[in-house]
C-alpha positions as CSV (number, residue, x, y, z in Angstrom):
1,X,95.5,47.3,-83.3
2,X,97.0,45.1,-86.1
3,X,96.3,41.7,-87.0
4,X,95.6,38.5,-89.3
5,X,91.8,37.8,-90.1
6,X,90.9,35.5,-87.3
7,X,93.7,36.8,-84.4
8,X,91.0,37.5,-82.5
9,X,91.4,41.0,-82.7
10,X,87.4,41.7,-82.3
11,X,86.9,39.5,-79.6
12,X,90.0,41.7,-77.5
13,X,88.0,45.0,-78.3
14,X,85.2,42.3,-76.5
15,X,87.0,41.7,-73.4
16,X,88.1,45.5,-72.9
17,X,84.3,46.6,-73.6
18,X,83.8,44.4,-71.1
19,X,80.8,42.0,-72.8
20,X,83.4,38.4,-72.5
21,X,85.1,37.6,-69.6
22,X,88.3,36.5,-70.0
23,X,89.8,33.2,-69.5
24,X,92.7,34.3,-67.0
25,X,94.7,37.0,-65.8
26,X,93.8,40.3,-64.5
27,X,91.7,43.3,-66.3
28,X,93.1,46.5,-64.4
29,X,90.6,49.8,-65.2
30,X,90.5,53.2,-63.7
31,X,87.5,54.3,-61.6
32,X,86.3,56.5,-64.2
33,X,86.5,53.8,-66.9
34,X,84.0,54.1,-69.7
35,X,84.2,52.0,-72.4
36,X,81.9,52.8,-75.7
37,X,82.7,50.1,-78.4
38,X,81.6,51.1,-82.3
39,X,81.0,47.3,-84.3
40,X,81.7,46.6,-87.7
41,X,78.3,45.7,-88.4
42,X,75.6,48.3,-88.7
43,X,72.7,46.3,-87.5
44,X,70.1,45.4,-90.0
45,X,66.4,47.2,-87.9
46,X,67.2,49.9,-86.3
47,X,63.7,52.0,-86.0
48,X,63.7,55.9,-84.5
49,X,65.0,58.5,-86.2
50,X,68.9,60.0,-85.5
51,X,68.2,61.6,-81.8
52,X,65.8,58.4,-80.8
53,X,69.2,55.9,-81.5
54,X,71.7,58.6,-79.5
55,X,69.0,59.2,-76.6
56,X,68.4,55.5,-76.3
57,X,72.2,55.5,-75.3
58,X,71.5,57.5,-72.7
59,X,68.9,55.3,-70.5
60,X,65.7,55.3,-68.7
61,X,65.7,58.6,-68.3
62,X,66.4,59.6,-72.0
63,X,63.9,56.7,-73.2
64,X,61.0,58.9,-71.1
65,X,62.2,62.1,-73.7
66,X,61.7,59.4,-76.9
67,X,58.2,58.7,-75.6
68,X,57.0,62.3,-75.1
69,X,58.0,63.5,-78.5
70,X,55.8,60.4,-80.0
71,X,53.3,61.4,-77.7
72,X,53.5,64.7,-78.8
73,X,53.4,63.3,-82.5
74,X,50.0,61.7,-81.5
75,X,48.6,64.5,-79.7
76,X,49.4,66.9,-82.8
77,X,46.9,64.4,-84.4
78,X,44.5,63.7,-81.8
79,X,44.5,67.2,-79.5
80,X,41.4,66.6,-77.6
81,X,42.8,62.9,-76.5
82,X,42.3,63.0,-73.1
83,X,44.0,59.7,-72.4
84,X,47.2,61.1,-74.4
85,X,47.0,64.7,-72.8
86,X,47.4,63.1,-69.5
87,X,50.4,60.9,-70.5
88,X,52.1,63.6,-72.0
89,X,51.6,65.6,-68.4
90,X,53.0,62.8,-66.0
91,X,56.2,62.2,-68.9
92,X,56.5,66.1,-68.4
93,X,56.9,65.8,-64.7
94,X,58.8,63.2,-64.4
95,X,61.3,64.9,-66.8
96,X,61.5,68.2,-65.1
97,X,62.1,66.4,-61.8
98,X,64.8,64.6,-63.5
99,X,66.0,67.7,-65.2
100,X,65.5,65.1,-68.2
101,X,65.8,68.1,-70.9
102,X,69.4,68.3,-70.2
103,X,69.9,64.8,-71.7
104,X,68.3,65.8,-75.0
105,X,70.6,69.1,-75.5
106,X,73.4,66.6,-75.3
107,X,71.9,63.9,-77.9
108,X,71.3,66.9,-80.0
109,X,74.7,68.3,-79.8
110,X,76.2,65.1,-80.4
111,X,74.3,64.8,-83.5
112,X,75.1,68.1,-84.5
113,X,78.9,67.4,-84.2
114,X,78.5,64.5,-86.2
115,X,76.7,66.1,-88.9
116,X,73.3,64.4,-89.2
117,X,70.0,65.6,-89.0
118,X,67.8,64.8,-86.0
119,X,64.8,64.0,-87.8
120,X,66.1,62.0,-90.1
121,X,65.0,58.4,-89.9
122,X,67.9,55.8,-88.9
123,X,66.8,53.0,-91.3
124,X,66.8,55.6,-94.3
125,X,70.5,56.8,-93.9
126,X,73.3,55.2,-96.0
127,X,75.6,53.0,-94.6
128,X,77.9,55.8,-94.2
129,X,75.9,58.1,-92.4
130,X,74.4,55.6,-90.5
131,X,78.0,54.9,-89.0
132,X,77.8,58.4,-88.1
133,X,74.8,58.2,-86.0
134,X,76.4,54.7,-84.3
135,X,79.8,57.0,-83.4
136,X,77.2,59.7,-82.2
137,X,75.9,57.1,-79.6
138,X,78.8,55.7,-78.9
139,X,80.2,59.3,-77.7
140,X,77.5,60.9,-75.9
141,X,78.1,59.2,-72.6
142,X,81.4,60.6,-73.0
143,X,83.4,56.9,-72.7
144,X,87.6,57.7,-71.5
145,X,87.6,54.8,-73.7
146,X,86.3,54.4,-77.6
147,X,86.5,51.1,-79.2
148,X,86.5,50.9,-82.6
149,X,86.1,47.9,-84.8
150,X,87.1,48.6,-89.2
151,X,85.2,51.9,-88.3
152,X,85.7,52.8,-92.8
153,X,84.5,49.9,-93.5
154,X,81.2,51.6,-94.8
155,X,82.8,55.1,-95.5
156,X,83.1,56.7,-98.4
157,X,86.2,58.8,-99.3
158,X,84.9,61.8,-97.6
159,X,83.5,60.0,-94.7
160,X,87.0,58.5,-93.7
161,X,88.7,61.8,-93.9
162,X,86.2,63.2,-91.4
163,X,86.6,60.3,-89.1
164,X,89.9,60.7,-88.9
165,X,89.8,64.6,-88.1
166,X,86.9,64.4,-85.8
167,X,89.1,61.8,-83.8
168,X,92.2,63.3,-83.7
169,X,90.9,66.9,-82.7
170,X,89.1,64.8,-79.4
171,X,90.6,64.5,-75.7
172,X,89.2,60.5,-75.7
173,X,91.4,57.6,-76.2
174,X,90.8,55.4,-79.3
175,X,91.6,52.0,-79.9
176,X,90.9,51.1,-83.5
177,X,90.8,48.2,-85.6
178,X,91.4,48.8,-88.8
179,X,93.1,47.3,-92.3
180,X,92.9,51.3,-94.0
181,X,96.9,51.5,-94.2
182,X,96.1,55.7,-95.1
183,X,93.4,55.3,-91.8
184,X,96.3,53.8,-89.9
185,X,98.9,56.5,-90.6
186,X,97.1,59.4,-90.6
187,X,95.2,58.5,-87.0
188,X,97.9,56.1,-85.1
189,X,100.6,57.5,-83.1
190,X,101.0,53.7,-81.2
191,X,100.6,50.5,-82.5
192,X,99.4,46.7,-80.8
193,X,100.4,43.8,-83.0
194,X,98.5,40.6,-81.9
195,X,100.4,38.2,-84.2
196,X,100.1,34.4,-82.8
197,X,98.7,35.1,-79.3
198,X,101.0,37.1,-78.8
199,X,101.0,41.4,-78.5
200,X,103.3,43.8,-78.8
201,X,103.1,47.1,-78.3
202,X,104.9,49.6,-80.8
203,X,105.2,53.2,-79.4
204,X,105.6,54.6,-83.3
205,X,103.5,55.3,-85.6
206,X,102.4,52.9,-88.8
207,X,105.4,53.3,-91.2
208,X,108.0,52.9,-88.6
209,X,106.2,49.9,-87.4
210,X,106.0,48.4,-90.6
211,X,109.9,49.0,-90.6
212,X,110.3,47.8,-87.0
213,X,109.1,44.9,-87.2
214,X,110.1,43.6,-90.3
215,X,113.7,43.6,-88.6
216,X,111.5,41.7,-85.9
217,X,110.5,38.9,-87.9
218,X,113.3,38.4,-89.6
219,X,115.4,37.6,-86.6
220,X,113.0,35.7,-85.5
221,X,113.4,33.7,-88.6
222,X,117.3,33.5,-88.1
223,X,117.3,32.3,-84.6
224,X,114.3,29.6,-85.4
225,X,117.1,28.4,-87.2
226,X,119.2,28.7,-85.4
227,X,117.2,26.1,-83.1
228,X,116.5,24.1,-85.5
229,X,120.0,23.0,-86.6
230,X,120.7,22.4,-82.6
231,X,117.5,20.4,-82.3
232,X,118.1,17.9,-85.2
233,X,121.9,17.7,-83.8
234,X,120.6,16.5,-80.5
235,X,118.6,14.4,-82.2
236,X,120.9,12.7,-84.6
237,X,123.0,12.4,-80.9
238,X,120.1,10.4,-79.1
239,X,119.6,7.8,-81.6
240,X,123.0,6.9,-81.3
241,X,121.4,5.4,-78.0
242,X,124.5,4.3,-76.1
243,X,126.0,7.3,-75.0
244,X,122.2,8.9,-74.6
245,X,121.7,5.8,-71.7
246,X,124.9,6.7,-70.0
247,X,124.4,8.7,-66.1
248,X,126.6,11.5,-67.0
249,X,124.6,12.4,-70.2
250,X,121.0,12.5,-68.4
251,X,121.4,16.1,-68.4
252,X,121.5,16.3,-71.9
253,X,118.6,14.0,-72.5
254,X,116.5,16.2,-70.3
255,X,117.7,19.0,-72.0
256,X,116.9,17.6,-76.0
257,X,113.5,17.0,-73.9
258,X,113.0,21.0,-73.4
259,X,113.8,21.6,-76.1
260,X,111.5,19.2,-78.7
261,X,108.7,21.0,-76.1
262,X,109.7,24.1,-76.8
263,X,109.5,23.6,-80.3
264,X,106.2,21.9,-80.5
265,X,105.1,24.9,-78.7
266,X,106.2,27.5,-81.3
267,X,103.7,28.8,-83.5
268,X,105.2,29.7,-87.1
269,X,104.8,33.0,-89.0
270,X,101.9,32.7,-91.1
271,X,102.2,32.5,-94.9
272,X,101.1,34.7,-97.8
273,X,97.6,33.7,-99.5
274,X,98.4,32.1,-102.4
275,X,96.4,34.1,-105.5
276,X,97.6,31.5,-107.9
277,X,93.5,30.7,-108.4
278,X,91.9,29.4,-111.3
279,X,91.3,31.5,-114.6
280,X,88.9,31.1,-117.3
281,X,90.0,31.1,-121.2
282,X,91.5,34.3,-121.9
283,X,88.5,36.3,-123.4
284,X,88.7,38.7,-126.1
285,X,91.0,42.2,-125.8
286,X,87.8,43.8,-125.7
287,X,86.1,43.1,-122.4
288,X,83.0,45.5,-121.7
289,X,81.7,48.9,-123.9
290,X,79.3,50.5,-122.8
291,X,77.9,53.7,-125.0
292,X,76.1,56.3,-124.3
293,X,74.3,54.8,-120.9
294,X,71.8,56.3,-119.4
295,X,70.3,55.2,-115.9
296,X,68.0,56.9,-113.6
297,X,66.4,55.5,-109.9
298,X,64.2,57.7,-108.4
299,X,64.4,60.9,-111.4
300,X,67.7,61.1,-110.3
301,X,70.8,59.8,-112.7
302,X,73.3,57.5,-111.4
303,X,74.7,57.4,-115.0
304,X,74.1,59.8,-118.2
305,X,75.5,59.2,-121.7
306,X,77.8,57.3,-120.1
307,X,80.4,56.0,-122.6
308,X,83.5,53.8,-122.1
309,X,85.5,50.7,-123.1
310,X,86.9,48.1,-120.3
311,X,90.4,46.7,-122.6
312,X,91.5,42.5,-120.8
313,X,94.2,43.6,-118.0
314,X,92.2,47.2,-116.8
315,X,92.2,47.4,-113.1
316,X,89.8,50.2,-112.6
317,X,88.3,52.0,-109.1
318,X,85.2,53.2,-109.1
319,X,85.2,55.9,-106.3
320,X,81.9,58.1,-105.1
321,X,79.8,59.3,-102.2
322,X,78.0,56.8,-100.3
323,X,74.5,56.3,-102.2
324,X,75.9,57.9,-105.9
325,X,75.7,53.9,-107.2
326,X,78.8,52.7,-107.3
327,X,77.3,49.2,-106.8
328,X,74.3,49.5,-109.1
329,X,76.8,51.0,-112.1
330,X,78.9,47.5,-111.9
331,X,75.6,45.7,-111.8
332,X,74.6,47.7,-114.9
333,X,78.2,47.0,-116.6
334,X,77.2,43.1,-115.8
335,X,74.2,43.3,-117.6
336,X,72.4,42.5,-114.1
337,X,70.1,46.0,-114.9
338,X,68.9,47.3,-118.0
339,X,70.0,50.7,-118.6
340,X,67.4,52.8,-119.6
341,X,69.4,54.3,-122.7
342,X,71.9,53.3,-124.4
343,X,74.1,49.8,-124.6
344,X,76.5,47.5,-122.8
345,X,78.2,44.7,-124.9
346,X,80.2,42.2,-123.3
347,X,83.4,40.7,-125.2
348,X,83.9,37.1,-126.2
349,X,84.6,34.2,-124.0
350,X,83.9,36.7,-120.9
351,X,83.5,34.8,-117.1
352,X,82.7,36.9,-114.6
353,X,83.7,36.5,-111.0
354,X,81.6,38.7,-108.8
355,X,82.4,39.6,-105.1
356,X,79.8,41.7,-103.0
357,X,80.3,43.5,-100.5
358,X,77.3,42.2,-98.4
359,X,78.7,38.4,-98.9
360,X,75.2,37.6,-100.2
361,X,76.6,34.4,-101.5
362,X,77.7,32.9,-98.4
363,X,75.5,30.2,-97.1
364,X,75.9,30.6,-92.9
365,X,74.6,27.0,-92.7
366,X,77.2,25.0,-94.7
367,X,81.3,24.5,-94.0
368,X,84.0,26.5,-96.2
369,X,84.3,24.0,-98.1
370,X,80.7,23.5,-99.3
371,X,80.4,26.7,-100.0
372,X,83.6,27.0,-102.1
373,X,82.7,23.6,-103.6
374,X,79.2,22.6,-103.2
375,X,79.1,19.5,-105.6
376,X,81.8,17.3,-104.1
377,X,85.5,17.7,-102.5
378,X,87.2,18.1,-105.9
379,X,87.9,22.0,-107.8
380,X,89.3,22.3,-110.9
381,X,92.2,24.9,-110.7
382,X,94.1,25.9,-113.9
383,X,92.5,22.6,-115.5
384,X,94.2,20.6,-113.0
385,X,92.1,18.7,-110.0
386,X,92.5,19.7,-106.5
387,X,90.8,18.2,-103.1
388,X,89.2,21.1,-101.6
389,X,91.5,20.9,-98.7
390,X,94.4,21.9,-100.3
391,X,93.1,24.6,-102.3
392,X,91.6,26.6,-99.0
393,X,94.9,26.3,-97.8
394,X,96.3,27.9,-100.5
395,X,93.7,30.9,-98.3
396,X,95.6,29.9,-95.3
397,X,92.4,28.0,-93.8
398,X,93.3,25.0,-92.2
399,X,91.4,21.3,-92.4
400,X,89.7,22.6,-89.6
401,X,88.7,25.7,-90.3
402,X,87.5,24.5,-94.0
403,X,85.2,21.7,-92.2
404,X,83.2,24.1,-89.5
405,X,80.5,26.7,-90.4
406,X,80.9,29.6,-92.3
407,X,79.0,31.8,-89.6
408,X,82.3,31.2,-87.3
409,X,84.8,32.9,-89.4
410,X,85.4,36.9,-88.7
């Protein structure tokens, strides 16, 4: 499922999981129908290890299995415990009644599949493998549905090319959301466009879409016009006001009527963002060299002897596994960390614009626009004053959007 930021692509993936109830209409499912639904967001405090998260998918019954291996835990600690020794026994029977043990065979198969280790404590895993261990829970109910919300969004290289075989090889229908144009094409053999409330359903596959409905829009564009010109004719005709008051032309009247509602009813194609942002003075050819840097976390390098020159107009991708450092190396290059050999020299008349991928530097309790432009409703773009209105829209946020709280936005 394609879509602008702010469609309301999430909150459809919402009403098909089920957790929002929508406004009208009719939500037809199977009998079978099992929805699983994957979020963007890996939450924060997750506690348990790999098989705890997966069995807690499972239940009341699975939960019992979760406290008999702490139990256990304890007991292995404490053997002559009476008071544990006789929890342990009632968990036991309760689980063999149940036949409870099946339950854990199938979390630990699942986790298998997925590549993880049981043991391994959820909180501890990167943000990679920790979306492993969410796809692991979503799947172990076995869902005829799988919702997916920017599932790579916390992948590395590796980890999106074995998303995208692990859910191709499967029986289960996927619905993804996703902005991975190489995600798209390699996984999608149908797309949904919801473009302006509306969506349409492309039986193809990502390229042809992109082809498709390029064609799409552009007639679309061509008969808007084609409105247009006949709605400011009809209006040029009713200010003549004479003939307009006439019997015979009430027809017409109503008609010019239609049609200025059906006009204030369309909703345009959005625009392009407009990148034309502010720049600092141009700094020196020589923008960052860095010689022989070394840096270690743990005894274990993320950099060594590292040695390199960033030249004004580079546009460089740092690619590695999930963990290698990728973020602390460009926190390194900004002279953030101290490198524990070598050096990093910055050029001359350097400014730095730095965009994380946590969006640490949001404030969730102000507007947009105070945290764009926390000092007053004026930017300075290119040297040249702007109200801060204006230049969000150049980000296509509206007046309204810019005013409201940051935490709303998707």
């Amino acid at each position: 499922m394609l879509g602008r930021n702010g469609e309301g692509k999430s909150t459809l993936l919402r009403v098909l999981a089920g957790q929002v109830v929508p406004d009208g209409g009719e939500l037809e499912k199977s009998d079978d129908f099992r929805p699983a639904k994957l979020d963007q967001e890996i939450p924060s405090d997750l506690p348990g290890t790999v098989l705890e998260i997966v069995l807690d998918a499972l239940g009341e019954e699975a939960r019992r299995l979760t406290d008999y291996n702490r139990i256990a835990q304890e007991l292995s600690s404490n053997p002559d415990d009476s008071r544990l020794i006789e929890r342990l026994d009632n968990l036991q029977d309760q689980i063999d009644r149940s036949d409870g043990w099946a339950l854990e065979h199938k979390a630990a198969t699942m986790v298998d599949r997925v590549g993880l280790n049981p043991d391994d404590s959820f909180n501890q895993l990167s943000g990679g493998n920790k979306s492993r261990a969410l796809l692991a829970r979503a799947l172990v109910n076995e869902p005829s549905l799988l919702l997916l919300d920017e599932p790579t969004n916390h992948l590395d290289v590796p980890g999106i090319r074995w998303l995208e075989d692990f859910l191709s090889k499967g029986d289960i229908a996927v619905l993804f959301v996703s902005h991975d144009r190489a995600f798209i094409r390699g996984l999608a053999n149908r797309i949904l466009d919801l473009d302006r409330g509306r969506l349409t359903s492309w039986t193809c596959g990502y390229d042809k879409f992109i082809e498709r409905r390029s064609a799409d829009l552009e007639a679309e564009a061509k008969q808007n016009a084609v409105f247009d010109k006949k709605l400011a004719e009809e209006e040029v005709w009713i200010r003549k006001g004479i003939q307009a008051r006439r019997t015979r032309n009430e027809g017409r009247v109503r008609a010019l009527l239609k049609l200025r509602e059906e006009r204030s009813c369309r909703r345009e194609q959005q625009s392009l963002v407009n990148l034309d942002a502010s720049e600092g003075q141009l700094s020196g050819r020589k923008v960052i060299s860095a010689h022989k840097v070394s840096y270690a976390w743990d005894d274990a390098f993320i950099v060594q002897d590292f040695t390199t020159t960033i030249w004004r107009g580079d546009k460089i991708g740092v690619v590695g596994l999930n963990g290698s450092g990728k973020t602390t190396f460009l926190q390194l290059l900004l002279n953030r960390l101290e490198p524990s050999a070598g050096t990093i020299k910055h050029g001359t008349k350097l400014e730095v614009a730095y965009f994380d991928q946590h969006r640490a530097q949001l404030d969730e309790g102000l507007t947009v626009a105070e945290n764009v432009s926390p000092y007053g409703d004026v930017v300075q773009v290119n040297g040249n004053d702007r109200h801060i209105l204006s230049y969000l829209k150049d980000f296509l946020f509206t007046p309204e959007t810019a005013r409201g709280p940051i935490r709303k936005l998707s």
